[in-house]
N, C-alpha and C positions, 0 to 999 in steps of 0.2 A: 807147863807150856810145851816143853819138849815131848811130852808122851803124848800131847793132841797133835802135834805137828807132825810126831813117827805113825798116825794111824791113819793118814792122810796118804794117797798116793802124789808123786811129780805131777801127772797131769794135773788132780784136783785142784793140788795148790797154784800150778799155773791158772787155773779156772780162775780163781779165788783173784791171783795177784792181776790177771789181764782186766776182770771188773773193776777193780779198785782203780785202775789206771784209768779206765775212762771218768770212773764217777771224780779223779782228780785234778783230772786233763779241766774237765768241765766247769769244776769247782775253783780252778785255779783261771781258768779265763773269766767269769764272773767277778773275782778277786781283786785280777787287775783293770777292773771298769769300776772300781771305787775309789778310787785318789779321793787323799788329804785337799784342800785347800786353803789357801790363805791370800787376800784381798786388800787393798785401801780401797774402803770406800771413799774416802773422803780426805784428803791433804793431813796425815799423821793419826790416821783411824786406820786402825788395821784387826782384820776379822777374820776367823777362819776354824775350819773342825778337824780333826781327827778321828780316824776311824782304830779303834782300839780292842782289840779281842776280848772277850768274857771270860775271865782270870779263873775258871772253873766250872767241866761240865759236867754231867752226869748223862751216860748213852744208856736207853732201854732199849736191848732188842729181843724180843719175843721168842718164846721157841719153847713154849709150853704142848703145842698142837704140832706146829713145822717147828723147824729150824730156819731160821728168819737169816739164815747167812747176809742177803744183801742187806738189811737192816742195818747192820755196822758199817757197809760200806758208807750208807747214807749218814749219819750220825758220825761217827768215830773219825772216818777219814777226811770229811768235809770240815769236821771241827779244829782239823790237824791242820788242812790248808788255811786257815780262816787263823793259825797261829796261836789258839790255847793253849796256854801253858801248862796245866792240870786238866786231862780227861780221863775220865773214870766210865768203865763199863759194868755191867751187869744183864744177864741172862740165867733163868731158870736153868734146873736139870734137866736134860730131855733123853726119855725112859731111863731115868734114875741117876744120869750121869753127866757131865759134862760134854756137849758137842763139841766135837773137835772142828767140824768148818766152822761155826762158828766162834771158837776162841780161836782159833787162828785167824780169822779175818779181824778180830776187835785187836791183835796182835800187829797184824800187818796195816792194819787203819791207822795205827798209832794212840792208841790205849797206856796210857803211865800204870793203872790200877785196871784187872778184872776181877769180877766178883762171880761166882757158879749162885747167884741169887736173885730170884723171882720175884712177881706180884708186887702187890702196894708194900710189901715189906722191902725190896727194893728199890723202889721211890722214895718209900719213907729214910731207909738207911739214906740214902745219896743227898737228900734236902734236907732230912733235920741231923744226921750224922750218927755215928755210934763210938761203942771205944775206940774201934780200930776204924771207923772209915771218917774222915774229915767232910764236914759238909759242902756240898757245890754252889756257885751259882745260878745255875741253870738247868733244867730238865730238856731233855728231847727224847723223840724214840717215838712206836706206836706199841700199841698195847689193846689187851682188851678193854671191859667197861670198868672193871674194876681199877686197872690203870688211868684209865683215862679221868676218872673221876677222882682219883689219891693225887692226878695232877692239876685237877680244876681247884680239888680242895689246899691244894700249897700252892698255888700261882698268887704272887707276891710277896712271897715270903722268897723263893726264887721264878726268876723267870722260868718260861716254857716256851716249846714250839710254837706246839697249836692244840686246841682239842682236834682229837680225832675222833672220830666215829667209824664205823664199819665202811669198808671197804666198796665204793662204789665204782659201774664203769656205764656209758651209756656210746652205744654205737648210732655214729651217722651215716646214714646211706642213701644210695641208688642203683640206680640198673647197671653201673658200672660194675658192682659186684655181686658174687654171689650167695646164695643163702649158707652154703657151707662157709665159709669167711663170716661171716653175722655172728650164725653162731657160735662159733667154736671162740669167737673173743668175748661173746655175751657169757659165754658158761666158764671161759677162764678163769673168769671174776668169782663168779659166782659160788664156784667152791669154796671159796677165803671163809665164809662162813654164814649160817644160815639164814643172818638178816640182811645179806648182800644186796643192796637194788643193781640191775640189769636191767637199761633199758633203750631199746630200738628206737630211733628217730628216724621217718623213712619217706619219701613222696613215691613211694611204690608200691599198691596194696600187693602185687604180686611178689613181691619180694619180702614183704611183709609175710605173707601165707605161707611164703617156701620156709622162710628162716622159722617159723612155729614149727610146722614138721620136720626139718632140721635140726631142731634142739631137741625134739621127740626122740629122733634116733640117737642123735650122742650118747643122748642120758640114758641111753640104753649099754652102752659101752666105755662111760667115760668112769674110771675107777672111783670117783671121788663122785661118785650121783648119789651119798646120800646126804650128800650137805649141798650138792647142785643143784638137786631136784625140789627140797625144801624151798629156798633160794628163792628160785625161778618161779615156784606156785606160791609163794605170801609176798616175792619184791619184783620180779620181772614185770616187763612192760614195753608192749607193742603203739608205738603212736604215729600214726598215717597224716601225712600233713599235704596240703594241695602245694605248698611253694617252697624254695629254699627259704624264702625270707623268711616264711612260718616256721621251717624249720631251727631257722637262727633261734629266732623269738624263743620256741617251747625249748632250745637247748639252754639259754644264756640265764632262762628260768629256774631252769633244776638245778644248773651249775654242778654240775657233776665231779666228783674225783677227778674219773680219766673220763676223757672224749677224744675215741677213733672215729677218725673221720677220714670215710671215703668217699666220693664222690668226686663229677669232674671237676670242680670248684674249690679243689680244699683249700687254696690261698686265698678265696675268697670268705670262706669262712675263719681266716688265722687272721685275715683282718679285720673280721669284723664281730669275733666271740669276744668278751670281756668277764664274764664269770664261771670258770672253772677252776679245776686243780693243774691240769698237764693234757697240753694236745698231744696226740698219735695221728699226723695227716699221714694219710695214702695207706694202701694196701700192703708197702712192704715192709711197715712198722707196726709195733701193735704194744698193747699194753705190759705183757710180761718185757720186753726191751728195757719197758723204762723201770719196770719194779726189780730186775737182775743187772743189768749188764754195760747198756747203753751210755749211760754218765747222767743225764736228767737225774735228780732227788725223787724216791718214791715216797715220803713222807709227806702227803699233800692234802689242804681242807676238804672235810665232808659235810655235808648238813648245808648247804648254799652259803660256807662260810668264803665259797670262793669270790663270792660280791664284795669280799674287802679285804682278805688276803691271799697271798700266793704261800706255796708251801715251803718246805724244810731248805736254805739256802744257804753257800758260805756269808752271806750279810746276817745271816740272821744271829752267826756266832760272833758279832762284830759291833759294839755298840759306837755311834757315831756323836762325838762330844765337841761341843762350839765352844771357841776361847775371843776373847780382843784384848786390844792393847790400845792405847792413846800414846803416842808417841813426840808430841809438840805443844808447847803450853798453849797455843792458839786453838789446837783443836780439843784441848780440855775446855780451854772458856766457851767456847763453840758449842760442842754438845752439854758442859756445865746449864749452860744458858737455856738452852731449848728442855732436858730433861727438868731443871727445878720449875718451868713453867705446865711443864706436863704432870708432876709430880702435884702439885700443886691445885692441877684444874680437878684431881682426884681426892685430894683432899689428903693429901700424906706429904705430914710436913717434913719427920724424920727422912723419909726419902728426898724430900725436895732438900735438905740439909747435906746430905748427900754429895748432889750436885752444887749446895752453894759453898759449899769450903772450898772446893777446887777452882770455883769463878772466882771467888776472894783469892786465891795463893796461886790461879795461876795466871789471873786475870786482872789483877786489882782492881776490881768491881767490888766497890763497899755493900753487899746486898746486906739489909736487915734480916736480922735472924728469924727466920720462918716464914719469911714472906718469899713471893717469885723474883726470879731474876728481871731485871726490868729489860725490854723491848733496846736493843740495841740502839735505835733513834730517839728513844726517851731518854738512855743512858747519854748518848752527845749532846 
């Protein structure tokens, strides 16, 4: 740990510690908009859950290609605010070696165990375990297909994030902006790698035509054009729409990873998108913000899984468990009563028996054995 943290300069590590602090700030306001509760419903019923941390995780963060530095932020530090008591990381070599930003960020995340180990062999270690590493209960982190798929094939054995898929970003626009802004966040993405979709949502054909020759010229200068350019010719995509409303419609369709949205409306699109991964509203924010620095989670659904979840969160290290108590012999008789008639109309006598021991002993209701509690007015 020591000889990654001496090959790091002051600044870097300040780099390193200032992200963590927002992705924590973040994480920790999230945190505390999950209170416990506890309830009577009803005169000596009392009901209520607990929100309980996942007593052990397993963080993937990538860095076989990059170094996925903020990946730990996301994973590691979030799992720290969310109160796990066991987090475990793991990260390939990157060119033959340990990264130092990133062990130092899975370090400074709050990491108990890291591991210099890669691929589904590191999946597999952290969920089914080895000599030396204790198994988890739970997976997070992105990955490639190979990862992604060692996580689909052990999800329920322990939990997971999410599946991920490749990396998507779709920009929304108008004449408020222009074509260089388009593209330079369309091809941001698109580097990540070569089945990245990028795709323009726009009621501007002329803004449309400039951002195409725009991304002509980047990819003429942007170092990373040979996995941009791939990208951009088998997953990009231009779509001109006559309305915002259409625009809504073809965005809430694709449900995108990220969606930058510029336009004079962006609040009116925050109100009214419902499947994505993570907004980027207005021009002064944009998607690498939230994949580095900003505090948002960059670990978010792809594949229009964002029609039914949201991505990587301190809730999601959090599992949320319902308890009661009956606290008055009357409200035992009380729901004794209603439950063995319910129990009953289903045809489950063992359960209806359940509830008739406690109407007997707490209620002295003589109910015959296996039959419903009788109707309180038949009872008088």
């Amino acid at each position: 740990m020591q000889q990654s943290l001496a090959q790091l300069s002051d600044r870097e590590i300040a780099d390193i510690k200032f992200a963590q602090e927002q992705v924590r700030n973040f994480a920790q306001a999230q945190r505390d908009t999950m209170l416990d509760l506890e309830i009577e419903t009803l005169p000596g019923v009392i009901l209520g859950h607990k929100n309980i941390p996942v007593q052990s995780v397993g963080c993937y963060v990538p860095g076989g290609k990059f170094p996925m530095v903020a990946s730990a932020h996301m994973s590691v530090a979030t799992a720290s605010v969310a109160g796990v008591p066991r987090i475990i990381a793991c990260t390939p070599p990157f060119q033959g070696k340990p990264n130092p930003a990133v062990i130092a960020a899975m370090h400074f995340g709050g990491a108990h165990e890291i591991y210099v180990l890669g691929g589904i062999q590191a999946i597999g270690a952290m969920a089914i375990g080895t000599e030396t590493i204790e198994p988890v209960h739970m997976l997070v982190g992105p990955g490639n297909a190979f990862v992604a798929e060692a996580k689909r094939q052990l999800f329920g054995r322990v939990g997971i994030d999410l599946f991920a898929g490749p990396t998507e970003t779709m920009v929304i626009a108008d004449e408020t902006v222009d074509a260089e802004l388009c593209a330079t966040d369309l091809l941001g993405q698109a580097e990540h790698g070569y089945n990245s979709p990028a795709v323009l949502v726009t009621n501007s054909i002329a803004l449309a035509e400039a951002t195409l020759k725009e991304i002509d010229r980047l990819l003429e200068i942007i170092p990373t054009a040979g996995t941009a350019k791939v990208s951009w010719a088998d997953y990009g995509e231009v779509i001109v729409c006559d309305t915002y409303e259409e625009m809504l419609d073809v965005a809430n369709d694709i449900a995108s990873e990220h969606v930058q949205v510029m336009t004079d409306c962006d609040d009116w699109f925050l109100e009214n998108m419902h499947s994505y991964g993570a907004l980027f509203l207005g021009p002064r924010t944009n998607v690498a913000n939230g994949d580095k620095v900003i505090g948002t989670n960059h670990t978010l659904p792809t594949k229009k899984a964002g029609r039914y979840t949201g991505g990587l969160w301190v809730g999601k290290f959090l599992k949320t468990h319902s308890y009661q108590k009956v606290t008055t012999d009357a409200a035992a008789t009380l729901i004794g009563e209603y439950g063995s008639r319910l129990c009953m109309l289903e045809g489950f006598v063992g359960h209806a028996e359940q509830c008739n021991i406690r109407v007997r002993r707490y209620g002295g209701i003589n109910v015959p054995y296996g039959e419903a509690a009788p109707y309180r007015e038949a009872a008088e």
